[in-house]
DRENDO-1510 file (C-alpha; in Angstrom, 1 decimal, always signed):
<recs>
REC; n; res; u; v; w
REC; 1; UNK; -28.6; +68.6; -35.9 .
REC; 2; UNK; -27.1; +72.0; -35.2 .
REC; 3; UNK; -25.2; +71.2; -32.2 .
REC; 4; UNK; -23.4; +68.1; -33.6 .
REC; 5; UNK; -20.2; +66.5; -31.9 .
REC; 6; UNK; -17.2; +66.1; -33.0 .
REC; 7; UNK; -13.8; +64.7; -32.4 .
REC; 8; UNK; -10.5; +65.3; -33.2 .
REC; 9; UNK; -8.0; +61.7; -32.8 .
REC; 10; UNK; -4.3; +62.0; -31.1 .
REC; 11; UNK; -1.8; +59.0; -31.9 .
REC; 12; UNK; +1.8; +58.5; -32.1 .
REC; 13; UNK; +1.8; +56.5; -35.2 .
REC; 14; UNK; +4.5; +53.4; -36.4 .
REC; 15; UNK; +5.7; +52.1; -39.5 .
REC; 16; UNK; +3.6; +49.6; -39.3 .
REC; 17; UNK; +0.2; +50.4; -41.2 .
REC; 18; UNK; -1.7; +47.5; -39.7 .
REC; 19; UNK; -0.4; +48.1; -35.5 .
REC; 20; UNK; -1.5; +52.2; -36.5 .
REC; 21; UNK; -5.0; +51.0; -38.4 .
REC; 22; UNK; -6.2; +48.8; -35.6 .
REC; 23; UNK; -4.8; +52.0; -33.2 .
REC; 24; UNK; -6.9; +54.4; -35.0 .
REC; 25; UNK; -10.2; +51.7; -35.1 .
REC; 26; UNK; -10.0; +51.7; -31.1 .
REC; 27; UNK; -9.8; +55.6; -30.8 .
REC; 28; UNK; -12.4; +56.1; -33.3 .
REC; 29; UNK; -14.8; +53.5; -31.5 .
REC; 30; UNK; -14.2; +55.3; -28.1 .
REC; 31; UNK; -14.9; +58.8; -29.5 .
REC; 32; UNK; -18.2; +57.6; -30.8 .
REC; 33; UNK; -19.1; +56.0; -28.0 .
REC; 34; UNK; -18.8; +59.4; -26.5 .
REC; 35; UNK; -21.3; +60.6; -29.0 .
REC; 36; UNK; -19.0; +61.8; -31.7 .
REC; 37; UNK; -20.8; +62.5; -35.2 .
REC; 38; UNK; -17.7; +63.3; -37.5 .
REC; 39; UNK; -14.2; +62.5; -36.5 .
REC; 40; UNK; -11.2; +63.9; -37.8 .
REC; 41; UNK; -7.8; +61.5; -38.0 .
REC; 42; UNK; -4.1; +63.2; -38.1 .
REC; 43; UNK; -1.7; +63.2; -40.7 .
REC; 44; UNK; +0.1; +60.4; -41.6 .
REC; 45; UNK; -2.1; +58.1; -39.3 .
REC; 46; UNK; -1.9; +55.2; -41.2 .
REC; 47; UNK; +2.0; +55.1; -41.9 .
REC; 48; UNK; +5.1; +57.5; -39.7 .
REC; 49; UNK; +7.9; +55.7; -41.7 .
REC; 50; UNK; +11.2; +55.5; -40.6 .
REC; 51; UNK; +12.3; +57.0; -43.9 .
REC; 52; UNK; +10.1; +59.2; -46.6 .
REC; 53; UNK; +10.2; +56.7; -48.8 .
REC; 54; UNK; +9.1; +54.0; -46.7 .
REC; 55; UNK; +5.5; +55.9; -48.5 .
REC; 56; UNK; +5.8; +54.4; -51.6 .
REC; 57; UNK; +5.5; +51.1; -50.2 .
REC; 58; UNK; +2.2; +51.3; -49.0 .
REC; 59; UNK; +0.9; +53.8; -51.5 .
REC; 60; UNK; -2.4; +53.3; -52.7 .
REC; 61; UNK; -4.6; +53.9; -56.0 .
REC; 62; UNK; -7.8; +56.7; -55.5 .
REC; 63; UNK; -10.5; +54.0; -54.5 .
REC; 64; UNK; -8.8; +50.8; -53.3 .
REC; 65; UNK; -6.5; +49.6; -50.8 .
REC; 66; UNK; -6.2; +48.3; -47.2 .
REC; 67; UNK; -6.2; +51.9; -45.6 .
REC; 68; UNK; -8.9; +53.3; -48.0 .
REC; 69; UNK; -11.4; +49.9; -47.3 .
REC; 70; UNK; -10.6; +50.6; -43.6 .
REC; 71; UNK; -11.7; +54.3; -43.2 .
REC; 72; UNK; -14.9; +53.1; -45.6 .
REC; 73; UNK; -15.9; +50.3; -43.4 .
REC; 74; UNK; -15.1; +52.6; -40.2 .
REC; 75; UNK; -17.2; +55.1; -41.0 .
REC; 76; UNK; -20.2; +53.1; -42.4 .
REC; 77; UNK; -20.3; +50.6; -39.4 .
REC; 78; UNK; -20.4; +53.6; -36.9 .
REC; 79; UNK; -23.0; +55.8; -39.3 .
REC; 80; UNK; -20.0; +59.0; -38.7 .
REC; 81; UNK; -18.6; +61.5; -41.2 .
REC; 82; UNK; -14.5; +60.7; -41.2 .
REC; 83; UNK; -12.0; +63.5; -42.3 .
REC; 84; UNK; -9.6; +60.9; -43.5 .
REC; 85; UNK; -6.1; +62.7; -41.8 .
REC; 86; UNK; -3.5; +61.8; -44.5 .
REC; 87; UNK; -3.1; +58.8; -46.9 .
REC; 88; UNK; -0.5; +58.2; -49.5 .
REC; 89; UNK; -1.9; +58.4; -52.9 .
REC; 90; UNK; -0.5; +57.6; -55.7 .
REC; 91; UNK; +0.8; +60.2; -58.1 .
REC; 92; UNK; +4.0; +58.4; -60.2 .
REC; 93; UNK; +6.0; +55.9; -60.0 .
REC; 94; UNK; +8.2; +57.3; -57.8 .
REC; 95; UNK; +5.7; +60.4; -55.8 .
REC; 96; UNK; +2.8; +60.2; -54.1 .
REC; 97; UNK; +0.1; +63.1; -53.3 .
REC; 98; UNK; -0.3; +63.1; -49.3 .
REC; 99; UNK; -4.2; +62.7; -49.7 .
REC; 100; UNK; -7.5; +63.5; -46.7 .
REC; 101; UNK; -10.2; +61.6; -48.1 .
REC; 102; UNK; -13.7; +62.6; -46.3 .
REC; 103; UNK; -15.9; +59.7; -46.0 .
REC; 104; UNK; -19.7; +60.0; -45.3 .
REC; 105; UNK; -21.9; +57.9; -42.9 .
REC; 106; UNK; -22.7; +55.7; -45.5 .
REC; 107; UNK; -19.0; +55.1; -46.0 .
REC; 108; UNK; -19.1; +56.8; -49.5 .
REC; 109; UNK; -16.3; +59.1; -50.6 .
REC; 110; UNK; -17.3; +62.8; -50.0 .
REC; 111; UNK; -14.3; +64.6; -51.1 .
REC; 112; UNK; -10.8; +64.8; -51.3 .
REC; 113; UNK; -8.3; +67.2; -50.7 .
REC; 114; UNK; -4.3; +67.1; -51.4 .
REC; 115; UNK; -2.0; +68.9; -49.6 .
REC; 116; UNK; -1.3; +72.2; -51.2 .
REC; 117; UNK; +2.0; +73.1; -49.3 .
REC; 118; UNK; +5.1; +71.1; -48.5 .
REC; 119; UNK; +7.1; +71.3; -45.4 .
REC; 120; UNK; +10.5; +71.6; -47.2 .
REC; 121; UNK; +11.8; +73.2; -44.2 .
REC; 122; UNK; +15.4; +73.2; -41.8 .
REC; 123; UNK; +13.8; +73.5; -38.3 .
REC; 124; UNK; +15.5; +77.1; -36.5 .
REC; 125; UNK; +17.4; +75.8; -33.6 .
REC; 126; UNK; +17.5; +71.7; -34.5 .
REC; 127; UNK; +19.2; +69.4; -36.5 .
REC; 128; UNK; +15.4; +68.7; -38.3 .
REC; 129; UNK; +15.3; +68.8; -42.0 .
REC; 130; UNK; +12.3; +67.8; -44.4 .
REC; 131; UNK; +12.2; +67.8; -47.8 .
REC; 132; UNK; +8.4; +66.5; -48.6 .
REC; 133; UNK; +8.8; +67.3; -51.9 .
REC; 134; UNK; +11.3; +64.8; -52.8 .
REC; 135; UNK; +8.7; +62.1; -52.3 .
REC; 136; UNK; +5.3; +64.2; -52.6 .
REC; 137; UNK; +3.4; +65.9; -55.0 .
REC; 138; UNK; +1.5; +68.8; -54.2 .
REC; 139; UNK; -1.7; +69.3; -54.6 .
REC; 140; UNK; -3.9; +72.4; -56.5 .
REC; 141; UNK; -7.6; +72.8; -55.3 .
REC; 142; UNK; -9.0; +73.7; -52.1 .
REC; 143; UNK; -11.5; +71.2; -51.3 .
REC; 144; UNK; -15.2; +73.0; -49.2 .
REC; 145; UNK; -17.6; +70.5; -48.9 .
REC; 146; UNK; -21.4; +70.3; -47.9 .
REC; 147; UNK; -21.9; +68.1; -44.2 .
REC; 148; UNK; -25.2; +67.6; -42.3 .
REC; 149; UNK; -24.2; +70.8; -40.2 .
REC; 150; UNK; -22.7; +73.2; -42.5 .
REC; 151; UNK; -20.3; +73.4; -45.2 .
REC; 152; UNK; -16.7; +71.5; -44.1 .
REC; 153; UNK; -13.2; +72.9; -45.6 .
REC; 154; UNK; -10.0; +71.1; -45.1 .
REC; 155; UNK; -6.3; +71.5; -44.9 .
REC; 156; UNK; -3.3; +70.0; -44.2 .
REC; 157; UNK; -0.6; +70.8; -41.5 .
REC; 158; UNK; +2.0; +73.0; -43.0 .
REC; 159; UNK; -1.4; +74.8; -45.3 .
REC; 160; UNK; -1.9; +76.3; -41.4 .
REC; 161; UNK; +1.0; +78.6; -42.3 .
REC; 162; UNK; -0.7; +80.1; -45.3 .
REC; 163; UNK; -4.1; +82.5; -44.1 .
REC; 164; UNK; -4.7; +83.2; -48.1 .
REC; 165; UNK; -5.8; +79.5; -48.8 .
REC; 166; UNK; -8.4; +79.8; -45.9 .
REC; 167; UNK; -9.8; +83.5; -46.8 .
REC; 168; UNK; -10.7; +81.7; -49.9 .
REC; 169; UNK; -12.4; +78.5; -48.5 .
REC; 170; UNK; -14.4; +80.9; -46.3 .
REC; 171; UNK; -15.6; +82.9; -49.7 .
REC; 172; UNK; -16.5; +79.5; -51.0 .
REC; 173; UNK; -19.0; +79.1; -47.7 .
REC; 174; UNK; -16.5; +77.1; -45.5 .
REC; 175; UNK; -18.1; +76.9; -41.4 .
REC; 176; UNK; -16.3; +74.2; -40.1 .
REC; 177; UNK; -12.2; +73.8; -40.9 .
REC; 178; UNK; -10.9; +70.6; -40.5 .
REC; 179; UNK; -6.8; +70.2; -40.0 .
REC; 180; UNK; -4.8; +67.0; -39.9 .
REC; 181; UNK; -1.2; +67.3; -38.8 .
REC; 182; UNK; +1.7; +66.2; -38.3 .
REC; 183; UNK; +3.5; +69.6; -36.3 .
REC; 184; UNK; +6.6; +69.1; -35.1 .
REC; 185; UNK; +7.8; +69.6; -31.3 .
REC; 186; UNK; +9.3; +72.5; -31.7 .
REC; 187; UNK; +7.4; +74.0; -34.1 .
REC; 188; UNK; +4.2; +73.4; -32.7 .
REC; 189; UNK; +4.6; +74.9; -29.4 .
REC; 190; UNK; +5.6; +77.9; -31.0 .
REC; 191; UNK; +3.5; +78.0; -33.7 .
REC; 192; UNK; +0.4; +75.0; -32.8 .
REC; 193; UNK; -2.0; +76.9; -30.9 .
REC; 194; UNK; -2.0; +80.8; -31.6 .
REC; 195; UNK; -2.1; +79.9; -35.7 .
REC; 196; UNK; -5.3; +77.5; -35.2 .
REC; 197; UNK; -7.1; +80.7; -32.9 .
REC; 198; UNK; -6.2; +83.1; -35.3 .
REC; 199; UNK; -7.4; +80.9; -38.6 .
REC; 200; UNK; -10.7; +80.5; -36.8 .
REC; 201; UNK; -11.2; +83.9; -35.5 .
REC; 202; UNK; -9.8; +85.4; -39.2 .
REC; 203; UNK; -12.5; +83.0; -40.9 .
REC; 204; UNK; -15.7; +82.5; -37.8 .
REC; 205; UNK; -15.3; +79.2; -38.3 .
REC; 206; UNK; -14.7; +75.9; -36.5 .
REC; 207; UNK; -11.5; +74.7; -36.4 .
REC; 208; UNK; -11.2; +70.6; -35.5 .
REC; 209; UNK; -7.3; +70.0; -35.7 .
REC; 210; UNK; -6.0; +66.6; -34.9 .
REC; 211; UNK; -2.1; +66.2; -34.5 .
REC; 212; UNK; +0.0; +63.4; -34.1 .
REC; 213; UNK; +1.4; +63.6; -30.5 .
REC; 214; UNK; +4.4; +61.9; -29.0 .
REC; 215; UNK; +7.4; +60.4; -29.7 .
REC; 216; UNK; +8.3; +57.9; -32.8 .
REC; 217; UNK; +9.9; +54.8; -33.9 .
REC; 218; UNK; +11.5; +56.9; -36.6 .
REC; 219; UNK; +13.4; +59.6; -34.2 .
REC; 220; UNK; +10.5; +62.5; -34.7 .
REC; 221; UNK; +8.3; +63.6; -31.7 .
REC; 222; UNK; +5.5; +65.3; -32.6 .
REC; 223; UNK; +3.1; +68.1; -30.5 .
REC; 224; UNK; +0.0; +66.9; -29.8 .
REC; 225; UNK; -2.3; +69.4; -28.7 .
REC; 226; UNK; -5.2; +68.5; -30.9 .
REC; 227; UNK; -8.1; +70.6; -30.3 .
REC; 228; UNK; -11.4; +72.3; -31.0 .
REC; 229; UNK; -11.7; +76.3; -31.6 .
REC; 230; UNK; -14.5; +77.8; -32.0 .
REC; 231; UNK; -15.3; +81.0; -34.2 .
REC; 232; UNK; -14.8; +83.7; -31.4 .
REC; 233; UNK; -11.1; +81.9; -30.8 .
REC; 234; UNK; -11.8; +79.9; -27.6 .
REC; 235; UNK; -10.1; +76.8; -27.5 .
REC; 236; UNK; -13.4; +74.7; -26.0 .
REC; 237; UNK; -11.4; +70.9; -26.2 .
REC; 238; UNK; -7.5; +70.2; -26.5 .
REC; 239; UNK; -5.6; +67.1; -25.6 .
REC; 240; UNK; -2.4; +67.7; -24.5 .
REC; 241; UNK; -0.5; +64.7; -24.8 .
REC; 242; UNK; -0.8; +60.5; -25.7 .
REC; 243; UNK; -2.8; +58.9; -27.7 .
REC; 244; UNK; -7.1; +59.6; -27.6 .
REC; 245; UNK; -9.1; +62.6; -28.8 .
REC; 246; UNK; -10.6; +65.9; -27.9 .
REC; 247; UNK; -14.3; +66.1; -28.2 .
REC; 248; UNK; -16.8; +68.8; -28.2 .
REC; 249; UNK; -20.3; +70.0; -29.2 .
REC; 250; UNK; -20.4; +72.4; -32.2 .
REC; 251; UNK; -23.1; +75.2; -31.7 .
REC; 252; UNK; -23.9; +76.2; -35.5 .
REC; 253; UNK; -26.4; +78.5; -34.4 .
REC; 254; UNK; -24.1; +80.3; -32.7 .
REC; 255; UNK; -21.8; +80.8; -35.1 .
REC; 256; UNK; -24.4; +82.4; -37.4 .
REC; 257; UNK; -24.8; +84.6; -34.6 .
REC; 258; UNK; -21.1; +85.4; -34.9 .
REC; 259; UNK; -21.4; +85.9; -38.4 .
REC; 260; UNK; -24.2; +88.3; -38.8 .
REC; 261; UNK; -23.3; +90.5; -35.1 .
REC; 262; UNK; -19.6; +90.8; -36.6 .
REC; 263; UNK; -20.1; +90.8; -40.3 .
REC; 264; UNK; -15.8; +90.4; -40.6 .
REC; 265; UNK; -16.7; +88.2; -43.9 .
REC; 266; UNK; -18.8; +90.6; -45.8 .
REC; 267; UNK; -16.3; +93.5; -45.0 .
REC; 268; UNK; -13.6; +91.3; -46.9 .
REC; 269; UNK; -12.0; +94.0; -49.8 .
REC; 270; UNK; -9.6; +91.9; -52.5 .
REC; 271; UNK; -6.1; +93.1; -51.7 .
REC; 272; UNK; -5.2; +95.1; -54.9 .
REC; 273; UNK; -1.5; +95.5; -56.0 .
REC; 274; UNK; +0.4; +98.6; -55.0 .
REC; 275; UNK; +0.9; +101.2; -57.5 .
REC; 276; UNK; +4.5; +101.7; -58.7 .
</recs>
């Protein structure tokens, strides 16, 4: 129970929801036949639209819908704890919150989290502009949850870019960080790697991020790269490219070890405001 396995899922996802929910089914099957315990999907893994909007169409209400009964049935048949990457849930009539509902091994809901920060962004050096917010709501809470092997935080792509949000879901107990994304070509081999080290090394935690990875239907090509840090910054599993996952064995014992040797956590000081 303290060494569990875990995998992180790489796909190049369509606009159409059912080709990218039967995709996801095969890659989640293959992962557990590999022994995986709790598997963590990407962001927007059940819809890469050819336009934001495209959202809407398939968004869904908190507890029913196709993509919601498929992650539940999933993660029941194969007795596996399933970080949900991102669905569209809906918010108003004309927004949705980008939503990771975690899903137990009884296919119960666990949690849910909605991305805090959008990617309202113009890419340096590319023609690539996104404006989430013009379709998304964002969401308030930082979700930490309690797992079989410690407690779980999660976060959602451009939330990588914001260390504050984590210091806080490491306060609140977090030992295991779970990342769906999205990144960007560009952005993520500049950015991908060296922000996912340094969130697990700032934090001594396990980082499980699972990217989309390759190119799409609607023009975007996306990194890849999903992998598996542990707390000391090691990348220990990454999957470069295509569709499949990076797996690994999670040694909680370990990172207790880590903890107590290198107390960084309990030398945290609140950052005060400067005097005027």
């Amino acid at each position: 129970m303290n060494k569990p396995r875990v995998a992180c899922i790489q796909m190049a996802s369509s606009p159409n929801v059912s080709a990218n929910l039967l995709e996801a089914g095969k890659l989640i099957e293959q992962a557990v036949d590999e022994g995986a315990r709790m598997i963590v999907l990407p962001e927007n893994f059940a819809l890469m639209g050819l336009h934001e909007q495209d959202k809407l169409g398939v968004a869904e209400n908190e507890g029913q819908g196709p993509i919601q009964d498929f992650m539940q049935r999933i993660a029941h048949r194969h007795g596996i704890w399933l970080v949900g990457g991102t669905i569209p849930i809906r918010a108003s009539e004309d927004k949705v919150m980008a939503t990771c509902l975690i899903y137990d091994d009884k296919g119960e809901c666990a949690g849910r989290y909605d991305k805090i920060h959008l990617f309202d962004v113009h890419v340096p050096g590319s023609d690539e502009t996104y404006l989430e917010s013009n379709t998304i709501s964002a969401g308030t809470h930082p979700l930490v949850i309690q797992t079989p092997w410690g407690r779980l935080g999660v976060a959602i792509c451009y939330d990588l870019r914001f260390p504050e949000l984590f210091r806080r879901m490491a306060m609140s107990g977090m030992e295991m960080l779970a990342i769906p994304s999205a990144f960007t070509q560009r952005t993520g081999a500049a950015h991908w790697e060296v922000l996912l080290r340094a969130r697990s090394i700032e934090n001594q935690c396990y980082t499980l991020a699972s990217n989309q990875g390759g190119y799409h239907i609607n023009g975007r090509e996306t990194y890849g790269h999903s992998l598996i840090c542990e707390p000391w910054g090691q990348v220990i599993a990454c999957i470069p490219g295509g569709s499949g996952h990076a797996i690994a064995e999670l040694d909680m014992e370990k990172l207790q070890h880590i903890r107590t040797s290198f107390p960084v956590l309990q030398h945290c000081r609140l950052i005060q405001e400067p005097s005027v």
